[in-house]
N, C-alpha and C positions, 0 to 999 in steps of 0.2 A: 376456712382453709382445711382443706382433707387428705391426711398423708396416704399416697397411695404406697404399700412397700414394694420393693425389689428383689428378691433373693434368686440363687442360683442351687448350688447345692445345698441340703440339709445332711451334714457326714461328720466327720473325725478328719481334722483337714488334714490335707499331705506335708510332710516334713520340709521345716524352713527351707526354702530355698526354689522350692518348686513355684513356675510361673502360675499365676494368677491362683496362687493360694488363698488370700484374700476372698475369693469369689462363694468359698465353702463355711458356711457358716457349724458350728458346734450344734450337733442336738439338742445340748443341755442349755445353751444360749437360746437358742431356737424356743425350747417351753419358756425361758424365764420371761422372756419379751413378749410373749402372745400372754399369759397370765398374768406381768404388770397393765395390759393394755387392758384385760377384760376386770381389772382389780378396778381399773380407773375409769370403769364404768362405758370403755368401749366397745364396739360391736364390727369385728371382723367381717368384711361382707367380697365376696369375688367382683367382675367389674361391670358384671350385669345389674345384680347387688345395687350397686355403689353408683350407676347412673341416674336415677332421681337425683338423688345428693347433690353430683359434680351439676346438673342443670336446672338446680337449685326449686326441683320438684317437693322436695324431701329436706327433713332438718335435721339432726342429730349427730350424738358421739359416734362418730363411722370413721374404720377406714379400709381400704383394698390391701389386699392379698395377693400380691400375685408372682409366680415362677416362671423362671425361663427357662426354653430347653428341654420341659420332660424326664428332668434323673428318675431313675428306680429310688435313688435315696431319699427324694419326697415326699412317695408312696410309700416309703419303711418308715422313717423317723418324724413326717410333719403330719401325717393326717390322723396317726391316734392321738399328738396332740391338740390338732386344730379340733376336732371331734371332742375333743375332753372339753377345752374352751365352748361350744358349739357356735365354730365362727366357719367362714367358707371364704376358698381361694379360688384366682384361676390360675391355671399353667398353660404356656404358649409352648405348643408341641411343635417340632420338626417333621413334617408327614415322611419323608424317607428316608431317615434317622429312626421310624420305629423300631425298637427292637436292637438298634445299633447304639453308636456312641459318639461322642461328641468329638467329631471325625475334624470340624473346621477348626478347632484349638492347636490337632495335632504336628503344625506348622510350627507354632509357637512354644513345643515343650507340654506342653500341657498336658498331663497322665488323661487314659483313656477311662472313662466314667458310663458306666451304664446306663440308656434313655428305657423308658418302659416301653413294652411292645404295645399291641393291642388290647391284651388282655389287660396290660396294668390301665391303660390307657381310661377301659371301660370299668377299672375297682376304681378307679381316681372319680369318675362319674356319679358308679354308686355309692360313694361316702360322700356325694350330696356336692361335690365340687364344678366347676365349669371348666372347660375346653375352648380352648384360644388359642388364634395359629400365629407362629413364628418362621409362617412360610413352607414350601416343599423344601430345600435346599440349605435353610440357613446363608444365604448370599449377602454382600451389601448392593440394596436394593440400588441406588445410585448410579452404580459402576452399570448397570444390565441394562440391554435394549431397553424401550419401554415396553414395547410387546414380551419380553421375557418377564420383566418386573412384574407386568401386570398379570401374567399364568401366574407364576410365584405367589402371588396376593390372591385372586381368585380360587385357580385350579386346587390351592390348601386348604380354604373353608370346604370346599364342595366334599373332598376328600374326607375330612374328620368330620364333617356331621353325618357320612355313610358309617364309619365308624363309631361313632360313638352315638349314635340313633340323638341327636340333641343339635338346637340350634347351635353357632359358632359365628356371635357378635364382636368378639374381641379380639384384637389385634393388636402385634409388637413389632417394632423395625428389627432386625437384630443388629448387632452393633447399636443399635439407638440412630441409624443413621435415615433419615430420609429428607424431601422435600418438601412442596407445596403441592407439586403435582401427584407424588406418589400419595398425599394423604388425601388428595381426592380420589386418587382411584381406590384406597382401601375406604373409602365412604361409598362411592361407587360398585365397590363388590356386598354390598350388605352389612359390611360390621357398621358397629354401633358405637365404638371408640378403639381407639387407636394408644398406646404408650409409649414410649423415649426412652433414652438412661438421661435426659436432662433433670436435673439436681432439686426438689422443690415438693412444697404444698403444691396439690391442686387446689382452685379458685372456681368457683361459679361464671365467671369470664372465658375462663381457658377454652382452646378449641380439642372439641372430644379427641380430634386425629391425631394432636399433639400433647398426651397426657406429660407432666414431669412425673418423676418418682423420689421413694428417699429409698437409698440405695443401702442394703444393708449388708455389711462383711463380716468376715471374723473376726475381725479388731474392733468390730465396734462395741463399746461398752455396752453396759445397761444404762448407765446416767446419760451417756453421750447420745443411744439409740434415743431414750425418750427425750431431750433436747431433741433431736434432730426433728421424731413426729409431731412437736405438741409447741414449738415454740415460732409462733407467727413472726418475732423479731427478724432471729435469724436466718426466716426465707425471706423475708423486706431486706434485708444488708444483701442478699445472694443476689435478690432479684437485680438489688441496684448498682449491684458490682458488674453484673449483666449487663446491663442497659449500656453503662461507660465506656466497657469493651469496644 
């Protein structure tokens, strides 16, 4: 089983109260948990990386990296530590969000956070990182035509790999929301795996379209974060609380 993680922001989270405060992890949390993983003999890898691994090409202490969304806070606070570690992420970028903010929270409360432009886009690059879309739009894919769904999924690779001169195999629903059809058409446009917010190891079984992740917050401890990565139990109890549903 191979934890892939989950984070959103790397920042100083906003004061109690503010919605999805949770979603911002502590910088100084942020080194501790990338340093116990590489103390424990792990090897941080993005999810180009980390595909031998999940299709059981590959064997070893690994696991994914990956961001959503694009913050500037990222590029300030995670990659001189992922660099120190020398481990590699991906980040799933919003193509017309460059430069702007995270405009779809703004319904919900949710203070306005800075996405990196092009430029940060292409320093995320050259610190040795990868580029994965999270769509032109940021929409939930579901609700859309399928003819919109599928520009939304296509027309965003085409986009950042003009951008960012590199291929763009990787892929995230936002929200975590999709189908069966939708993960064939993001198989269909070129990527090479796909990821969820569903809760879990990935498995040598799993389907690429449909990665899980272990979702990681402000609250989460250190004891509790490496529980979450390292303990096969209690994705077995998750999966089969799953299954009963």
């Amino acid at each position: 089983m191979i934890p892939i993680l989950m984070y959103h922001q790397i920042d100083q989270p906003q004061p109690r109260g503010t919605p999805y405060r949770g979603l911002t992890v502590h910088p100084r949390d942020f080194r501790r948990q990338m340093f116990w993983l590489r103390r424990l003999g792990y090897r941080g890898l993005s999810m180009s990386q980390l595909m031998p691994y999940l299709t059981g090409e590959k064997r070893g202490k690994v696991f994914g990296i990956t961001f959503d969304d694009g913050y500037q806070n990222v590029l300030d606070h995670a990659v001189p530590v992922l660099e120190d570690c020398g481990f590699h992420a991906t980040n799933y970028f919003v193509v017309r969000q460059l430069g702007g903010s995270n405009v779809w929270d703004h319904a919900e409360g949710v203070p306005s956070a800075a996405l990196m432009g092009t430029a940060g886009l292409r320093a995320w690059v050259d610190a040795g990182h990868e580029v994965g879309s999270h769509t032109l739009n940021h929409p939930v894919l579901p609700r859309l035509s399928p003819q919109l769904a599928i520009n939304e999924i296509r027309d965003s690779r085409d986009a950042l790999e003009q951008i960012s001169g590199s291929p763009v195999t990787a892929f995230c629903y936002p929200y975590g929301k999709y189908t069966p059809a939708l993960a064939e058409q993001v198989q269909a446009a070129g990527y090479l795996s796909a990821t969820t917010t569903a809760r879990g190891l990935a498995r040598v079984p799993d389907h690429a379209y449909a990665l899980p992740r272990v979702a990681v917050m402000r609250s989460t401890l250190l004891v509790r974060f490496l529980q979450k990565c390292l303990t096969p139990l209690e994705d077995r109890k998750r999966r089969a609380a799953e299954a009963r549903a």
